[in-house]
C-alpha positions in Angstrom: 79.7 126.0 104.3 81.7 125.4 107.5 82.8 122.1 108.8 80.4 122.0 111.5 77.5 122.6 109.1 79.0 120.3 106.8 79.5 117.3 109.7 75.7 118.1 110.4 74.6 117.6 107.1 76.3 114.4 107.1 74.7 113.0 109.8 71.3 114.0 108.7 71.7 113.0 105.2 73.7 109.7 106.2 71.2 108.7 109.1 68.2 108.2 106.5 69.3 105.1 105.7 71.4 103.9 108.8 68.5 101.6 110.2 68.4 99.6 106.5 72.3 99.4 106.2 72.0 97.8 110.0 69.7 94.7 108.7 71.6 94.3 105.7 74.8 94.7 107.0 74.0 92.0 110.3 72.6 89.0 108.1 75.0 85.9 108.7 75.3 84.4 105.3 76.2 86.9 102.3 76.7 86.7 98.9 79.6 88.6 97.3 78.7 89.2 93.6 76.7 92.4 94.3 74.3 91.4 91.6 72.6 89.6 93.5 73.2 90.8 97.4 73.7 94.7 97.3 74.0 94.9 101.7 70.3 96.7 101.5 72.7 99.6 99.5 70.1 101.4 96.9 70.6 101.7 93.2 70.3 104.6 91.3 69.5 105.4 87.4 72.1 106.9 85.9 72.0 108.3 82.3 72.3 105.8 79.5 73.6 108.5 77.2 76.8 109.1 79.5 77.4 105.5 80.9 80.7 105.8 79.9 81.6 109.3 82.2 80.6 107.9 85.4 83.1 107.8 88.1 83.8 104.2 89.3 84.7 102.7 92.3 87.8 100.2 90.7 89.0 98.1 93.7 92.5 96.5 93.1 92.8 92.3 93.0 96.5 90.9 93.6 97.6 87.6 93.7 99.5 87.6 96.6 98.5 87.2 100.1 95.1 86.7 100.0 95.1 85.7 96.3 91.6 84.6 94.9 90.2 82.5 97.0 86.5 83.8 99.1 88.0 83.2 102.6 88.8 86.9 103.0 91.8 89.1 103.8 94.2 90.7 101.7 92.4 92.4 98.4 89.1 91.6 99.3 88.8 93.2 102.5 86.0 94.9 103.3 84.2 94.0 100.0 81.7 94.5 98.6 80.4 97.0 101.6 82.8 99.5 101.9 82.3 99.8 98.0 78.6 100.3 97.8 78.3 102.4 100.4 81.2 104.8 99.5 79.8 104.7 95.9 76.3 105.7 97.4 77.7 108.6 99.4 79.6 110.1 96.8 76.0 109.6 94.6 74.3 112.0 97.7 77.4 114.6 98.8 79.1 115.4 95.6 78.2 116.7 92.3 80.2 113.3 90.9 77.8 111.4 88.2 78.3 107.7 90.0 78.3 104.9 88.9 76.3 102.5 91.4 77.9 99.2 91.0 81.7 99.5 92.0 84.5 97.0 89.6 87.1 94.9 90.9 90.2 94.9 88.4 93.4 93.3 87.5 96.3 95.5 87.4 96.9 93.4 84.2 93.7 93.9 82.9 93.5 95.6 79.7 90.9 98.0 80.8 93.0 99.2 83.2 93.6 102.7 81.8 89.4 103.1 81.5 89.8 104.3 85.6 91.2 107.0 86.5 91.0 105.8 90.2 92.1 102.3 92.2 92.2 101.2 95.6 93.8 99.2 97.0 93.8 97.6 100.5 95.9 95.6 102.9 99.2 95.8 101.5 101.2 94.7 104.1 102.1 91.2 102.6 101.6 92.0 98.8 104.4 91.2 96.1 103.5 92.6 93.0 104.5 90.8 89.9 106.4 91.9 87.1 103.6 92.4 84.9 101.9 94.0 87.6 105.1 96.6 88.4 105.2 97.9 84.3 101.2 98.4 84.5 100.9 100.0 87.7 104.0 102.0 86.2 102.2 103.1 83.3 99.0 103.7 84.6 100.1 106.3 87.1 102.7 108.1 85.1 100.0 108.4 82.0 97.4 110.3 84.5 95.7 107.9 87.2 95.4 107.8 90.5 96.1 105.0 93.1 95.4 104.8 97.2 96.4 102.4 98.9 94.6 101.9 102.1 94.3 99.8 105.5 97.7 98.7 106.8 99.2 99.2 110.1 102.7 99.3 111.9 106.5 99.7 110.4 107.1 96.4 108.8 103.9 96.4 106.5 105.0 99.8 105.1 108.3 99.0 104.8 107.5 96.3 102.5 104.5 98.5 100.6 107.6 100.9 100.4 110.0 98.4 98.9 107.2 97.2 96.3 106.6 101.0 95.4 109.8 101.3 94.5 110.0 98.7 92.2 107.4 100.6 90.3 108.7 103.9 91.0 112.5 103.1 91.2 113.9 107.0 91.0 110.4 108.5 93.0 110.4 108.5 96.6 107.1 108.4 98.9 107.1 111.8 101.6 104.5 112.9 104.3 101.9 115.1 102.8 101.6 118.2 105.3 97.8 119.0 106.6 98.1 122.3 104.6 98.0 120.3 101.5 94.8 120.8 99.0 93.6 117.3 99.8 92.8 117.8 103.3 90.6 120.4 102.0 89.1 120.5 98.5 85.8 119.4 99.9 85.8 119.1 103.9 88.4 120.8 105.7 90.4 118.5 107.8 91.2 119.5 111.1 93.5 116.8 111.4 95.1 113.8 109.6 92.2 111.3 110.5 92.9 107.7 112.0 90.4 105.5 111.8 90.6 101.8 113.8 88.3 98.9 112.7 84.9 98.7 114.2 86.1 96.3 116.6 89.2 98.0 117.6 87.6 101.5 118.1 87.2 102.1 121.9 85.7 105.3 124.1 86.7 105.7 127.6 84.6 106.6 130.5 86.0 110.2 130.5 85.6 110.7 126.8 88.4 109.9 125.3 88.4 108.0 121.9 91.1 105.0 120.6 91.3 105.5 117.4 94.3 103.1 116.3 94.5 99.3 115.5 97.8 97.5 117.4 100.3 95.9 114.9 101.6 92.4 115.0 105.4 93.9 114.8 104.6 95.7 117.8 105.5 99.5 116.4 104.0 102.1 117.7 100.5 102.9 115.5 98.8 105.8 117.2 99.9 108.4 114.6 98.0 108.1 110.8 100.5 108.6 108.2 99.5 109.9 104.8 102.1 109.4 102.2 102.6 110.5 98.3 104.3 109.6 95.2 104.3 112.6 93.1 104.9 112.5 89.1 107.2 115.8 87.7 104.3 118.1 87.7 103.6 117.8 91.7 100.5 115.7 90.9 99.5 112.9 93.7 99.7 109.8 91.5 99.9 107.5 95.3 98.5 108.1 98.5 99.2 105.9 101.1 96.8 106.0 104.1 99.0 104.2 106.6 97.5 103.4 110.1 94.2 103.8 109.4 91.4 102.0 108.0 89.2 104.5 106.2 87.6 101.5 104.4 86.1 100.3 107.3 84.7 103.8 108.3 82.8 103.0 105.0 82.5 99.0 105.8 80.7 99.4 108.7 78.8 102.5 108.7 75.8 100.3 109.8 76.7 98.1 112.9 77.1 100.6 115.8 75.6 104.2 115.5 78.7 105.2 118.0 81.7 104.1 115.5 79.0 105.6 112.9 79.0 109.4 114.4 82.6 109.2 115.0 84.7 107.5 112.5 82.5 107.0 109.4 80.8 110.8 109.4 83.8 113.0 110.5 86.4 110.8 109.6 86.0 108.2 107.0 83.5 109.6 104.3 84.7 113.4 104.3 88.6 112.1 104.0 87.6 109.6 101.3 85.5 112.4 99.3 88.2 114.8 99.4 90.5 112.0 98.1 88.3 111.2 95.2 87.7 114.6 94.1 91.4 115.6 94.1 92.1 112.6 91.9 89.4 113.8 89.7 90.2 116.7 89.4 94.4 116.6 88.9 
């Protein structure tokens, strides 16, 4: 199936359920412990006899910047939408067996090595611990998979970079070119996607789409970066998705069918999918 075909099916198979995620998405007060307060985001049965072999959407908590608290920012951004609905879609455009409700873990936690996927957001301002740097360590080098998403501008990689290499001290992070398999595995990717928070996105009267957030260090973000730590067999074990927000693209699918068409359906869901299944399947 071709790209165009595939973009089509997205929007048809995406738009069923655009009018609910609206409602659910605008309600002023919500409740973050998804048990109670899924956003209007379906549930699905999934097979009590493989419960255990579902893929699960394992959002990373740190303690820094942002730490615990329910006032937002750092780790928690963009939760618990962007995490039901990606869930959902990967339930309805892949083959994966999904697990509906999507975890939030500790790098310390001992269940750590029961995901072989993370993600992590905003990491702009984040200082891992020492704990944290010899568990992230092992976790990547025994087989999983880490992206790191949603930061902007020079100075909040360069400090993601210098954290990265307190875990990875003799590994360096590099571009991934286009041609790479994870542009591809599922949707082919044009282009390195960028995509700007709902309320950065802008479309100009002769067409033309702004598809980058500014950064408070004032260096130039118009050009999505997407980096990789490799272990010694080649194998992605971190990908950095600097200067764009795919999370949002998920986040927000519901709030303006315009940011919807563009950024969540040819941007945000097929780069995400293709993410997921190349960490699945390396």
């Amino acid at each position: 199936m071709n790209r165009r075909k595939l973009i089509s099916w997205l929007v048809v198979t995406l738009g069923v359920v655009f009018a609910t995620a609206a409602m659910a998405q605008r309600r002023w007060y919500r409740n973050d412990d998804i048990s109670v307060d899924r956003r209007g985001v379906p549930t699905w049965e999934v097979d009590p006899r493989f419960k255990h072999d579902l893929f699960t959407f394992a959002r990373v908590r740190y303690d820094s910047y942002g730490g615990r608290g329910r006032g937002g920012g750092g780790w928690r951004t963009d939760y618990p939408d962007s995490d039901l609905n990606f869930s959902l879609r990967l339930h309805q455009l892949t083959s994966l067996k999904v697990n509906p409700n999507p975890i939030i873990l500790d790098l310390t936690d001992e269940k750590l090595f029961d995901y072989p996927f993370l993600y992590m957001i905003e990491p702009g301002a984040l200082y891992f611990s020492e704990p944290e740097v010899e568990a992230l360590r092992q976790y990547c080098l025994r087989g999983g998979f880490l992206m790191v998403d949603d930061f902007w501008g020079d100075a909040q990689y360069e400090n993601l970079a210098e954290q990265l290499k307190r875990v990875f001290p003799d590994r360096e992070p590099f571009e991934v070119p286009l041609e790479h398999e994870i542009f591809h595995c599922v949707y082919d990717m044009k282009e390195k996607p960028q995509v700007p928070a709902i309320n950065s996105a802008f479309r100009t009267a002769d067409g033309q789409v702004g598809t980058w957030e500014n950064a408070w260090d004032g260096s130039d973000t118009r050009t999505p970066h997407y980096r990789a730590i490799t272990d010694d067999e080649d194998r992605i074990m971190v990908f950095i998705c600097h200067n764009t927000d795919l999370g949002d693209g998920w986040e927000r699918e519901g709030e303006q069918k315009w940011y919807f068409d563009e950024f969540s359906v040819k941007r945000a869901y097929p780069m995400g999918i293709n993410i997921v299944t190349y960490a699945m399947t390396h």
